[in-house]
N, C-alpha and C positions, 0 to 999 in steps of 0.2 A: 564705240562698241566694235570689237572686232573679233570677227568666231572663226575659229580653227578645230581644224579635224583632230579628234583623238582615236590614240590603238589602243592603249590598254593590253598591245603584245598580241592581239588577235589577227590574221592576216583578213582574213573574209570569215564571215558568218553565214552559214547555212539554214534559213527559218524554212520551217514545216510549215506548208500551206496546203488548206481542205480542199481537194475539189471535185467534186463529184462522189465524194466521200471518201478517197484517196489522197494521201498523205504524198507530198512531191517536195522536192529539196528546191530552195530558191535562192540563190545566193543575193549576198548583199553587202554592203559595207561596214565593216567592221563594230565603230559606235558611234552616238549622237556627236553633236560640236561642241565642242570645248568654247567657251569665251574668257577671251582678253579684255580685261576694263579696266582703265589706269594700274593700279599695283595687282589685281587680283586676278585669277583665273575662277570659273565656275565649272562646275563641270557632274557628269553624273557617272555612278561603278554601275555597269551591267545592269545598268536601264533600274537600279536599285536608288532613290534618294537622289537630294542635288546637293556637294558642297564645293564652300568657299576654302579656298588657298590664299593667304597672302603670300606673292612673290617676294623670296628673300627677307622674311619675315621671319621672327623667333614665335609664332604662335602656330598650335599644328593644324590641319583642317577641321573647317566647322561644318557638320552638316544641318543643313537647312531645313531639307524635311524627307521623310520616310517615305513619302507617296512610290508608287509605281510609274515609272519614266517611259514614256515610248516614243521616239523623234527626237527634232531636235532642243536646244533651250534658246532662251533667247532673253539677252539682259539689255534693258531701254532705263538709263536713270537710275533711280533707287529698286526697279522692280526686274525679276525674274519671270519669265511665260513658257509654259510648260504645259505638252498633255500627259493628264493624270488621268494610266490605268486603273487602278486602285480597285472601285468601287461598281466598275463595268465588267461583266462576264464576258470573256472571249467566248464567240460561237463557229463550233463548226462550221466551214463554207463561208464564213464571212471573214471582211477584213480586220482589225485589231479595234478596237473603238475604244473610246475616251472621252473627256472633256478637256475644255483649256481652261487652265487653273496659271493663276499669278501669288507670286508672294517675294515680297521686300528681299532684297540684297544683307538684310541681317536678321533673315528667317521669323521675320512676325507680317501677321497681315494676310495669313494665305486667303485668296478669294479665289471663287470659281467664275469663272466669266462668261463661259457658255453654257447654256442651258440647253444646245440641242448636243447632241452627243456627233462625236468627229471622229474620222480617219485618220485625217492628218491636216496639219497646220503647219501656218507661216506668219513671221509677222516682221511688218514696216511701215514705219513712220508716222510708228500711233495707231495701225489698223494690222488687226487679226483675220487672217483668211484662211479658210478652211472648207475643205470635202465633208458635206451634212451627210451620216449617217442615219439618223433617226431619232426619235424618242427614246426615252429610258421609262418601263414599264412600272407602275409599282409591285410587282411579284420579281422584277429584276429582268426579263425580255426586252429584246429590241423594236419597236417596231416600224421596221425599215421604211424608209422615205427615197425621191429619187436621188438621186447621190449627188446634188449640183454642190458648184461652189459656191458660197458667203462669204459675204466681209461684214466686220461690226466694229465698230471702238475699240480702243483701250478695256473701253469699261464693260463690253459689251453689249452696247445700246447702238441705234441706227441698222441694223439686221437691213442688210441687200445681198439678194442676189444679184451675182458678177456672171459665172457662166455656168448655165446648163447640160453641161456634159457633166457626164460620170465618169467619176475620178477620186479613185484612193490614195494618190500621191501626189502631195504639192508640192513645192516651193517658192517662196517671194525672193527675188532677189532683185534690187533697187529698183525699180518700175515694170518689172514683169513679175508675172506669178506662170512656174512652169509646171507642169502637169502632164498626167498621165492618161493618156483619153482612151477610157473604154471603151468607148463608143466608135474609133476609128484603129482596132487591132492591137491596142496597149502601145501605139508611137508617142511619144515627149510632141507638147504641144506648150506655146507660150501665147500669152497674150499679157496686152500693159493691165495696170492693175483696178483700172475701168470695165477690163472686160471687151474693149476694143482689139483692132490691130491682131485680131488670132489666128494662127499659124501653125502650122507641124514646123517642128525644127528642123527634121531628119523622116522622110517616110518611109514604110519597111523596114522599121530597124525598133519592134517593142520591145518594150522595157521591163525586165523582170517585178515582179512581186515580192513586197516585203516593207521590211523600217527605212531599206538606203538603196533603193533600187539605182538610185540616179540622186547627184551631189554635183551642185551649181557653186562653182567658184569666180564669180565676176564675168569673165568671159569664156570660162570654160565650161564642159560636163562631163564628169567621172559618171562611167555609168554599165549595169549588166545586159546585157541583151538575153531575153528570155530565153529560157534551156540551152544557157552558156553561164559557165564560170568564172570565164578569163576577162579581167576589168579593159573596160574599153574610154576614152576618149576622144570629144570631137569640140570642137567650136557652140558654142551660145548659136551660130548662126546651122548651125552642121555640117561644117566641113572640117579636114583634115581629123578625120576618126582615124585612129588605129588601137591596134589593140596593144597593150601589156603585158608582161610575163604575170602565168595562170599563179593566182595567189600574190599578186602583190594588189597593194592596201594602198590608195593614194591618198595623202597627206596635205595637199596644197598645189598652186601652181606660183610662178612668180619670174617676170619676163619670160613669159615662154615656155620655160621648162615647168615639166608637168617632176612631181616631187612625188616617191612611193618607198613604202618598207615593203623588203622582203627578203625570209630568212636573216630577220635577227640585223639587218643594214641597210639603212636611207639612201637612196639613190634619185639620180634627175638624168632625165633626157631631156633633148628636144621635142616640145609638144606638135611644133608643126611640121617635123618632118621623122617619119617611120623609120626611115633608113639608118635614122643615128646610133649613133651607142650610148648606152648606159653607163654614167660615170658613179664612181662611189664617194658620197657626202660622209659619213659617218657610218661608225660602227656603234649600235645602239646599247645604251646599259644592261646590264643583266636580267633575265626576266621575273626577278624579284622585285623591280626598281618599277613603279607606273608611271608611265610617260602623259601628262597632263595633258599636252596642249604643243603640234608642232607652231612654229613658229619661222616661216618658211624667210617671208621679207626680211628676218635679223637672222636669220641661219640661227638661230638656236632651238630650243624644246625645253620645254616647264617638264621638272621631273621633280617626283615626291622622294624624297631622301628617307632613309628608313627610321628617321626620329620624326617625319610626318609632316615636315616643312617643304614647301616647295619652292625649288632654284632653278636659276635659268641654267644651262648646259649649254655651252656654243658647239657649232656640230666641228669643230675644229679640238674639242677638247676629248681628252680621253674619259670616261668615266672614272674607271677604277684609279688611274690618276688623281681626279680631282676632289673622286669624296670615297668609290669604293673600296681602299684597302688602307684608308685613314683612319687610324686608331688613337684614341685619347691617350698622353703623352700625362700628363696633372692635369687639376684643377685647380687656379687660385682665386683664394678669396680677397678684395680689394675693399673696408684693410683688413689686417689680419686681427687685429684688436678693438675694444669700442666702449669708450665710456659714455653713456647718455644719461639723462636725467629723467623718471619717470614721469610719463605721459610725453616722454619726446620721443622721434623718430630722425634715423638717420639712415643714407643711400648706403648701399652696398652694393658689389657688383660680385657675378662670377664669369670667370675668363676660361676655356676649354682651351690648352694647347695638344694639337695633335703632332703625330708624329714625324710632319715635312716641316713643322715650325711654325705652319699656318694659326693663328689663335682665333676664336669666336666666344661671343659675347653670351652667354647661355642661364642668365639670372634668372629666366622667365620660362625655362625647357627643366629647369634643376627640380627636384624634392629636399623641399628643406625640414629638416625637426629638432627641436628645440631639448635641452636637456632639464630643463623648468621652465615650461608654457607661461605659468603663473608670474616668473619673471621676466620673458623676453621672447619676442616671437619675430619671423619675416613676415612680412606681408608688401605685396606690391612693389619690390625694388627695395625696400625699406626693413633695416632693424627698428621693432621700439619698445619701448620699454616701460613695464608694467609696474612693476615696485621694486625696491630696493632690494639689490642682493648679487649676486651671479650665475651667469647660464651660457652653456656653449651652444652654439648655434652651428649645424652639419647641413652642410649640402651636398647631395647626390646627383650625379650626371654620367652615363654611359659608362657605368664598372668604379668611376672613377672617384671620389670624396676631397673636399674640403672643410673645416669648421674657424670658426672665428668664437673667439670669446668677448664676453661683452657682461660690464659691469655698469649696474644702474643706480645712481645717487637719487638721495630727494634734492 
């Protein structure tokens, strides 16, 4: 498993937060993590649904399910873990609440796993930890509990409390679970995932309010300092903090350099040293184009193509080069004629050449129809053939048409 931040072309998000009955701007990071798992990316649009992408795949994305997303995702195996606002009222003054909900990697199975209603969550190595919010009423009310933190199963079973501070923002990240302590001025506090070992990271230095107040990258932390908008960075342990240019979005760290979009261009500096300058990685696709998933350690970024496939992009490549001002040149069909015998099927392929020469394989992106169904139809890669007679067979692809003709014997 391996999760990466996505933009989605947002630089920072502004959430409204109640307090005292007063509405106050709190900034935050952009969206949830994008995951990398062997060929696929997961990922979720504006905290709407989760879907899957096959990398470099001729099939477009699937989405998994409609729920209401808030944080981050998280894929272990065949399953996705997820909290699902859905069915929880957001209330005035209070933090965002949810439950953590799982469902299968090919969107069946969805189950809910906690029964106590959550802030936020984390999860590693088979255990879900989470800020307890409260019950959920049956008229639809909260009724608040102290805000400690839990761990439980996979499955949701073995319920312990871990640590008794109040805390609306977690995160697990390989044997620490870090957090947000209420109870000691809103400072980032870590402790290992027993609940031992607990520590302020950094003191005097709270952490803003919100979905991404603070984002744990291995040994780093991207993070807002309350009533400041300008993204900061410092060490897992808290040292060498500095600050970012106001409105950049960090993406990843990787040897060191801390990785951020802003204004529409990826960029890295030196994380551990302030003084450095900002070099330019790439200039990012159009803001038509959504960037899935950066991909810091391969220098590239999963980007959805506008027929809905998602490709890698190395940050050495230009977009508009590689696929934006790429226009379909023909379409052929491979072969161009077809004699079968009814109740037989035979492969066909279509080939997209576009206009640098480049050709892609597109038999499963195409609209195919038949000019007598009753005689001859595609399906799955395949002509076959129904009874005796003759039928053209049209495929459709981006403006573009081919057809093959096909005669069926007994």
């Amino acid at each position: 498993m391996k999760p990466f931040y996505q933009s989605f072309r947002v630089t920072c998000l502004a959430l409204s937060l109640m307090v005292g009955g007063v509405a106050i701007s709190q900034p935050a990071f952009a969206a949830p993590t994008s995951v990398i798992d062997d060929n696929y990316v997961y990922y979720t649009k504006d905290g709407s649904g989760i879907y899957k992408n096959k990398i470099g795949g001729k099939v477009k994305e699937t989405r998994l399910t409609d729920d209401k997303i808030y944080g981050d995702i998280y894929v272990d195996e065949d399953w996705i873990y997820y909290m699902n606002i859905t069915d929880v009222p957001t209330v005035s003054g209070q933090p965002q609440a949810g439950y953590v909900y799982k469902i299968k990697t090919n969107g069946t199975g969805k189950t809910q796993v906690t029964q106590d209603v959550v802030s936020s969550f984390g999860y590693s190595k088979g255990n879900i930890y989470y800020s307890y919010l409260g019950k959920k009423n049956a008229d639809g009310t909260i009724t608040r509990n102290p805000d400690k933190i839990y761990r439980v199963n996979k499955t949701g079973g073995s319920k312990k409390e871990i640590l008794a501070e109040t805390s609306y923002q977690i995160q697990v990240d390989g044997n620490y679970i870090y957090f947000v302590n209420e109870d000691k001025d809103s400072d980032l506090y870590k402790a290992k995932t027993d609940g031992k070992s607990k520590k302020a990271v950094k003191k005097d230095l709270p952490i803003a309010s919100g979905e991404h107040g603070f984002k744990v990258y291995d040994d780093w932390i991207a993070f807002f300092e309350e009533g400041d908008s300008t993204p900061q960075i410092m060490t897992t342990s808290g040292k060498d903090v500095q600050e970012l240019e106001e409105g950049a979005d960090v993406v990843g760290f990787y040897k060191d350099d801390v990785y951020y979009v802003e204004d529409g261009t990826l960029y890295k500096k030196d994380a551990e040293d302030d003084d450095s300058d900002e070099k330019d990685v790439a200039d990012l696709p159009p803001s038509t184009v959504d960037i899935l998933a950066y991909d810091v350690n391969e220098e590239e970024m999963i980007i959805e193509k506008t027929d809905g496939t998602a490709v890698r992009l190395s940050f050495d490549d230009d977009y508009d080069d590689e696929y934006g001002e790429l226009k379909i040149k023909k379409l052929t069909l491979e072969p161009s004629d077809m004699e079968i015998e009814d109740g037989d099927s035979d492969d066909v392929s279509l080939v997209a050449t576009y206009s640098n020469g480049d050709k892609e394989d597109v038999t499963e992106l195409a609209t195919w129809t038949s000019s007598k169904p009753s005689v001859a139809i595609y399906a799955n890669g395949k002509i076959k053939g129904l009874k005796r007679g003759s039928a053209t067979i049209k495929a459709s692809y981006g403006g573009k048409t081919d057809s093959i003709k096909v005669k069926v014997t007994r």
